[in-house]
N, CA, C and O atoms as CSV, one atom per row, in Angstrom:
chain,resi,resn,atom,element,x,y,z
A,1,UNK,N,N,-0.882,-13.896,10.868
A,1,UNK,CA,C,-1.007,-12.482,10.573
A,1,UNK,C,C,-1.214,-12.299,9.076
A,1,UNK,O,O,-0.639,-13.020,8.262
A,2,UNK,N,N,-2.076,-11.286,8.715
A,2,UNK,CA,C,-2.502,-11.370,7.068
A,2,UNK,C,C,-1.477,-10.538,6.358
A,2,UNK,O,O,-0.900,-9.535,6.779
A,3,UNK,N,N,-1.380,-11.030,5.419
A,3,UNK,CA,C,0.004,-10.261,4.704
A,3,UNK,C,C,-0.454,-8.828,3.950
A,3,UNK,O,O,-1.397,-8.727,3.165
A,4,UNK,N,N,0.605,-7.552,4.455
A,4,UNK,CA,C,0.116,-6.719,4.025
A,4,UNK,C,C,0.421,-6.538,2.555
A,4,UNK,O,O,1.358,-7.130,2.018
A,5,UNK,N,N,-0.699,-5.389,1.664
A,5,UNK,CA,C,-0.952,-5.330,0.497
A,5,UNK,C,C,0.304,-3.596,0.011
A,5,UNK,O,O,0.249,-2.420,0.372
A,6,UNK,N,N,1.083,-4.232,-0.755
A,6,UNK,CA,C,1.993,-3.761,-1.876
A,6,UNK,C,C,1.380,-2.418,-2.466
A,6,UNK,O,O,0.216,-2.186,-2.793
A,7,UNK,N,N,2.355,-1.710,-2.500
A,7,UNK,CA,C,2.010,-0.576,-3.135
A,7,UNK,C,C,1.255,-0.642,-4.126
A,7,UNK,O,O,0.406,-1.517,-3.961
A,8,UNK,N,N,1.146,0.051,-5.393
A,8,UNK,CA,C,0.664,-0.241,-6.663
A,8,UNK,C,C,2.344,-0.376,-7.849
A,8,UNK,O,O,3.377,0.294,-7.851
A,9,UNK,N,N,2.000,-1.266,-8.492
A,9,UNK,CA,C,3.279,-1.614,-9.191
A,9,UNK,C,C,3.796,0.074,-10.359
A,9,UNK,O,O,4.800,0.786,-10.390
A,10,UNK,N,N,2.734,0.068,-10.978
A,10,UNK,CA,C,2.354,1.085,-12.128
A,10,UNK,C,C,2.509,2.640,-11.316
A,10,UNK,O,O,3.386,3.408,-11.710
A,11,UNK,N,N,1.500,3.081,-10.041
A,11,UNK,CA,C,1.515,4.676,-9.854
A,11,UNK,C,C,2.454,4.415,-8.855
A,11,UNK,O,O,3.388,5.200,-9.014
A,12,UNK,N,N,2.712,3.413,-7.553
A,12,UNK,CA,C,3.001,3.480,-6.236
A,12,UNK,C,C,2.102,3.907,-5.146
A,12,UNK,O,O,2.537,4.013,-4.000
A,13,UNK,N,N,0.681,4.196,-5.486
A,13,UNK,CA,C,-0.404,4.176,-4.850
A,13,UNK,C,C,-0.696,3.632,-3.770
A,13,UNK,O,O,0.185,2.906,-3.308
A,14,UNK,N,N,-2.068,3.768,-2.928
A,14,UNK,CA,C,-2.214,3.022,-1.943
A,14,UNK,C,C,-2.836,2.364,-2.592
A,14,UNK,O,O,-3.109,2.825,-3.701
A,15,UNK,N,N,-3.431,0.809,-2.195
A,15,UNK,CA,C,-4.336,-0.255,-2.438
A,15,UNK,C,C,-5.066,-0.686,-1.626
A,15,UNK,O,O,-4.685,-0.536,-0.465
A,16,UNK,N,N,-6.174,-1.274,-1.808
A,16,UNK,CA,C,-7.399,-1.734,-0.696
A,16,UNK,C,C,-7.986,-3.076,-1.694
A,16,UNK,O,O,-7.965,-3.284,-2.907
A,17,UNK,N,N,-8.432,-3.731,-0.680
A,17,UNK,CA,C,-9.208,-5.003,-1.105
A,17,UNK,C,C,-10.654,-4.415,-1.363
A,17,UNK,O,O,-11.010,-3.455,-0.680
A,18,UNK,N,N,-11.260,-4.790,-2.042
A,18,UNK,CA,C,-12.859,-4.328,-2.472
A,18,UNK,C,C,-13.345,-5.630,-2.847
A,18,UNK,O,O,-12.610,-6.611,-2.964
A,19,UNK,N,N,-14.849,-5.633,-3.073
A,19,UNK,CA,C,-15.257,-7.018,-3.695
A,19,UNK,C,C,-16.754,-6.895,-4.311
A,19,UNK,O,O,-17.423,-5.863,-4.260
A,20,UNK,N,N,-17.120,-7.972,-4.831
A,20,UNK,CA,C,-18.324,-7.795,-5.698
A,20,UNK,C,C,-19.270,-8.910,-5.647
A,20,UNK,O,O,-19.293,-9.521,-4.579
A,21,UNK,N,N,-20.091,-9.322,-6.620
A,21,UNK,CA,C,-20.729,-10.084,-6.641
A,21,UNK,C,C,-20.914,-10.650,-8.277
A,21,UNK,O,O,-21.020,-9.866,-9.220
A,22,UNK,N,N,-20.928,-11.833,-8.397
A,22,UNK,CA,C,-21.116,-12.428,-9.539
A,22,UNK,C,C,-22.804,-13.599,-9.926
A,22,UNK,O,O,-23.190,-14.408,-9.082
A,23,UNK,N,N,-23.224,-13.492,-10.710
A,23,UNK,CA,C,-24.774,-14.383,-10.624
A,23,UNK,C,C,-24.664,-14.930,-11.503
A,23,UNK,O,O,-24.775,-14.489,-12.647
A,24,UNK,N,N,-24.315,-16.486,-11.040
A,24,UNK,CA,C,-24.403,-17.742,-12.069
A,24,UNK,C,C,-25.861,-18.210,-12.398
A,24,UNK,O,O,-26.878,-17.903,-11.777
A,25,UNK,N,N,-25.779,-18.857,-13.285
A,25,UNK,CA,C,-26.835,-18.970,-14.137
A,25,UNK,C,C,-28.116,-19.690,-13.110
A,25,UNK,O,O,-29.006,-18.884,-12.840
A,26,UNK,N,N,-28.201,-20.365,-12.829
A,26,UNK,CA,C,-28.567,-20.485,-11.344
A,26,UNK,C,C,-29.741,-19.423,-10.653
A,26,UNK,O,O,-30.833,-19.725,-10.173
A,27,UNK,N,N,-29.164,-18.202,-10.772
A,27,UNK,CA,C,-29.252,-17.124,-10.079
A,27,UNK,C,C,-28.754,-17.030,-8.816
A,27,UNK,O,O,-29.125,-16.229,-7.959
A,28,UNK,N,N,-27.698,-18.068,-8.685
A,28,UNK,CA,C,-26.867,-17.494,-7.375
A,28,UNK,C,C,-26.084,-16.262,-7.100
A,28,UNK,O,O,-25.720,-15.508,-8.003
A,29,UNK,N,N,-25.888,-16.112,-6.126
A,29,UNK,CA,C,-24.565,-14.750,-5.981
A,29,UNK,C,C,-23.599,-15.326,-5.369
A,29,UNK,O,O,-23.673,-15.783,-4.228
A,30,UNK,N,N,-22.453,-15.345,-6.212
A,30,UNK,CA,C,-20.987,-15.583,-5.051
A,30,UNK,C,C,-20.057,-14.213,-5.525
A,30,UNK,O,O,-19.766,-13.537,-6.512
A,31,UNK,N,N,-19.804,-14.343,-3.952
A,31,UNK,CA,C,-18.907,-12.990,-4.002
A,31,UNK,C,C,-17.559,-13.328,-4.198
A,31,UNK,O,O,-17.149,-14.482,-4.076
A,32,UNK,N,N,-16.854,-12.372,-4.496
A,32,UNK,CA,C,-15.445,-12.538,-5.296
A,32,UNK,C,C,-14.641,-10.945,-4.660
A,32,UNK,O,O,-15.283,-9.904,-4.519
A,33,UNK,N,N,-13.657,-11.036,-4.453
A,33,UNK,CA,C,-12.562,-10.074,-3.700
A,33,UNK,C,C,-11.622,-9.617,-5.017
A,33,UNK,O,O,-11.637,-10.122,-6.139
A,34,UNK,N,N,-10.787,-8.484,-4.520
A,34,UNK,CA,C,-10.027,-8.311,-5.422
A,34,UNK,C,C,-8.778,-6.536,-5.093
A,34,UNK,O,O,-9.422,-5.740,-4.410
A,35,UNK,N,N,-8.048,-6.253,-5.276
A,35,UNK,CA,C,-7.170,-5.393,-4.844
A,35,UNK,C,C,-7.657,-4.822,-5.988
A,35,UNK,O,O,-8.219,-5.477,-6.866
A,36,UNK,N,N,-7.400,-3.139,-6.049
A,36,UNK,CA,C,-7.484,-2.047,-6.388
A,36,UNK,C,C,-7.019,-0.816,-5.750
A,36,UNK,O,O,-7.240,-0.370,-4.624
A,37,UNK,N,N,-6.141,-0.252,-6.982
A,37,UNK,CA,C,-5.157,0.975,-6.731
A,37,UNK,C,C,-6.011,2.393,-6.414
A,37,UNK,O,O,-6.588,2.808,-7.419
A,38,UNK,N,N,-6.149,2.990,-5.534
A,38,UNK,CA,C,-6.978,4.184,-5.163
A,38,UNK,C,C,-6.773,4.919,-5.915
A,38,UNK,O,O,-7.812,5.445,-6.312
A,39,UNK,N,N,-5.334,5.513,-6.672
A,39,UNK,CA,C,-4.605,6.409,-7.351
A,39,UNK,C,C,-5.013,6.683,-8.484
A,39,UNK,O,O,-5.532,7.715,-8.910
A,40,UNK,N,N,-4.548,4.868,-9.423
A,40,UNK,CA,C,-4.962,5.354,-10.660
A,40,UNK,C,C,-5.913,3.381,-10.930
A,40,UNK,O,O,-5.317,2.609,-11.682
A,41,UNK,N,N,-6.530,3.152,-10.622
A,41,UNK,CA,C,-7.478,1.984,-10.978
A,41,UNK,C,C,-6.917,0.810,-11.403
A,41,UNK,O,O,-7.493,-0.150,-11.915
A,42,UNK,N,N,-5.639,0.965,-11.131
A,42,UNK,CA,C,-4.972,-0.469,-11.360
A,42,UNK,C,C,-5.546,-1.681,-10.681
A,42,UNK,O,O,-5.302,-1.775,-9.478
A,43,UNK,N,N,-6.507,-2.939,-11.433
A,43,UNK,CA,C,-6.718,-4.017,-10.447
A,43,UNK,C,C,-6.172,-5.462,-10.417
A,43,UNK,O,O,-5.817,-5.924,-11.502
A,44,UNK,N,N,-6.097,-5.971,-9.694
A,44,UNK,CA,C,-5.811,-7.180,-9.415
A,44,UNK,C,C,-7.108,-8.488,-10.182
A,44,UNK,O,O,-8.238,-8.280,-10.624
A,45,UNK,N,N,-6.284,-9.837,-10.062
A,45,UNK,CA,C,-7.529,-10.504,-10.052
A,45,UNK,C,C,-8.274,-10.523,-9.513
A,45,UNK,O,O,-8.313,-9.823,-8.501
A,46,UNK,N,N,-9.668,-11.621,-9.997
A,46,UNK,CA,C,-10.702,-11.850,-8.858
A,46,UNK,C,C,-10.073,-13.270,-8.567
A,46,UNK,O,O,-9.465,-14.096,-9.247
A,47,UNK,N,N,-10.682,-13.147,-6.647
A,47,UNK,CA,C,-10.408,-14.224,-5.705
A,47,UNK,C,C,-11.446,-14.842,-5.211
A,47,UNK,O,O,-12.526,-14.519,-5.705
A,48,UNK,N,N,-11.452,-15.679,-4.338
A,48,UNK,CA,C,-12.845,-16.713,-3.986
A,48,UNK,C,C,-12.156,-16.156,-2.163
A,48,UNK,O,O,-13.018,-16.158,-1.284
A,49,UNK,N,N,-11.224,-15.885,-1.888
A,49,UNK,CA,C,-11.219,-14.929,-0.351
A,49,UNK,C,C,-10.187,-13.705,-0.165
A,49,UNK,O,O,-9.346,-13.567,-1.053
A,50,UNK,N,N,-10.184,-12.902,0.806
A,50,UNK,CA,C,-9.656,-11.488,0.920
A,50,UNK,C,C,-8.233,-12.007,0.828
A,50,UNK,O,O,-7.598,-11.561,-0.127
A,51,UNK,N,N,-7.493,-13.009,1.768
A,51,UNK,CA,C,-5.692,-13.547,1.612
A,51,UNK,C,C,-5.655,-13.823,0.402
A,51,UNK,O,O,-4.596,-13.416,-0.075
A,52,UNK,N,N,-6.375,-14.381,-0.428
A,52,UNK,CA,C,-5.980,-14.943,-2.013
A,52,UNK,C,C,-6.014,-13.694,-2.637
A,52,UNK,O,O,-5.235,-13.493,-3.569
A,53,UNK,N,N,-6.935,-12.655,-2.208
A,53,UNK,CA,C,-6.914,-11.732,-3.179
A,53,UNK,C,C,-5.591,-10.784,-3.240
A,53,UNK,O,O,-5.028,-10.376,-4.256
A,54,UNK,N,N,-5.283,-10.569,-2.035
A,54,UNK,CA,C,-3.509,-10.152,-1.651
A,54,UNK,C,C,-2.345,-10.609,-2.107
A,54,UNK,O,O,-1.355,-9.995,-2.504
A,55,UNK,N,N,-2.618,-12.053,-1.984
A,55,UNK,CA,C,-1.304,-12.815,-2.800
A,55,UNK,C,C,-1.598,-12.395,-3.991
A,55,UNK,O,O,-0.755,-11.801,-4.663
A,56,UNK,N,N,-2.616,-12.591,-4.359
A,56,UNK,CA,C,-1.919,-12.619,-5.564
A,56,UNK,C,C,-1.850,-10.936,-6.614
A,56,UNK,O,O,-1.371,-10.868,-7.746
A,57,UNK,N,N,-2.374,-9.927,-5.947
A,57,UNK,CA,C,-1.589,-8.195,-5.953
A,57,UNK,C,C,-0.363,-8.737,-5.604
A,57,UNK,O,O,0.195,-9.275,-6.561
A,58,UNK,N,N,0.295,-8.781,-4.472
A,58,UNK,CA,C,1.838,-8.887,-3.940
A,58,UNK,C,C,2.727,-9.657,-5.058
A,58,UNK,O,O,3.878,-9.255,-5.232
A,59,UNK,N,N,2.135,-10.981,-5.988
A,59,UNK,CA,C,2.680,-11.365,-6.316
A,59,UNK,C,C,3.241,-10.511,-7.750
A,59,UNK,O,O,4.335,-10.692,-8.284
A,60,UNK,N,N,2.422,-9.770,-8.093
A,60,UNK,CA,C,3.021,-8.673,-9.505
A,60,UNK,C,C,3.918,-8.350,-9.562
A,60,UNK,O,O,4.487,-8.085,-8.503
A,61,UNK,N,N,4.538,-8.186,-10.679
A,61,UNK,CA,C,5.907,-7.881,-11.020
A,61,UNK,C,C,5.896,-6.551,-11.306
A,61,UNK,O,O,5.093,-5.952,-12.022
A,62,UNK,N,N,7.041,-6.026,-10.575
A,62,UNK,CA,C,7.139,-4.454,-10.676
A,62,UNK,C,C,8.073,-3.723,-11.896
A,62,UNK,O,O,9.260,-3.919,-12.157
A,63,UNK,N,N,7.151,-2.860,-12.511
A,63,UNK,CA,C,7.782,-2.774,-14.077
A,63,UNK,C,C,8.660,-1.563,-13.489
A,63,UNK,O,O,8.383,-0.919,-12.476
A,64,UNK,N,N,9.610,-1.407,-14.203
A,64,UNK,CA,C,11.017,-0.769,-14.783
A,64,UNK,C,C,10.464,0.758,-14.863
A,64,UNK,O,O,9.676,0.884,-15.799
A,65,UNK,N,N,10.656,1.832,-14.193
A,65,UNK,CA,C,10.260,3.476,-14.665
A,65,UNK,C,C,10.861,3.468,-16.157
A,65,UNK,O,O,11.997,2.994,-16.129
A,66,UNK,N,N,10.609,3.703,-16.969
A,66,UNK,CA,C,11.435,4.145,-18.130
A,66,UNK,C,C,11.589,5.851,-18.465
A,66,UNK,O,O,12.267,6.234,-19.419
């Protein structure tokens, strides 16, 4: 079962996986994944698949309200 994706650390937002494309010199295209906060544009890294791109949103550390 795919692990679900974490609020947003920063607003508490919803989040969604999105993804893109990158063109190595080559002129290839590899696509690349990545989490993003709907709320306020908080993103995650880029991933090489949609589960990597989750872990590693989930894995963020959730800052302190001050």
């Amino acid at each position: 079962m795919p692990e679900k994706l974490k609020p947003c650390p920063f607003c508490g937002g919803k989040v969604k996986i999105d993804s893109g494309f990158n063109i190595d010199f080559n002129n290839r295209a590899h696509k690349f994944y990545y989490a993003i906060c709907l709320s306020c544009g908080a993103r995650g890294s880029d991933a090489d698949r949609k589960t990597e791109a989750i872990e590693l949103w989930n894995r963020r550390i959730k800052f302190a309200k001050q």
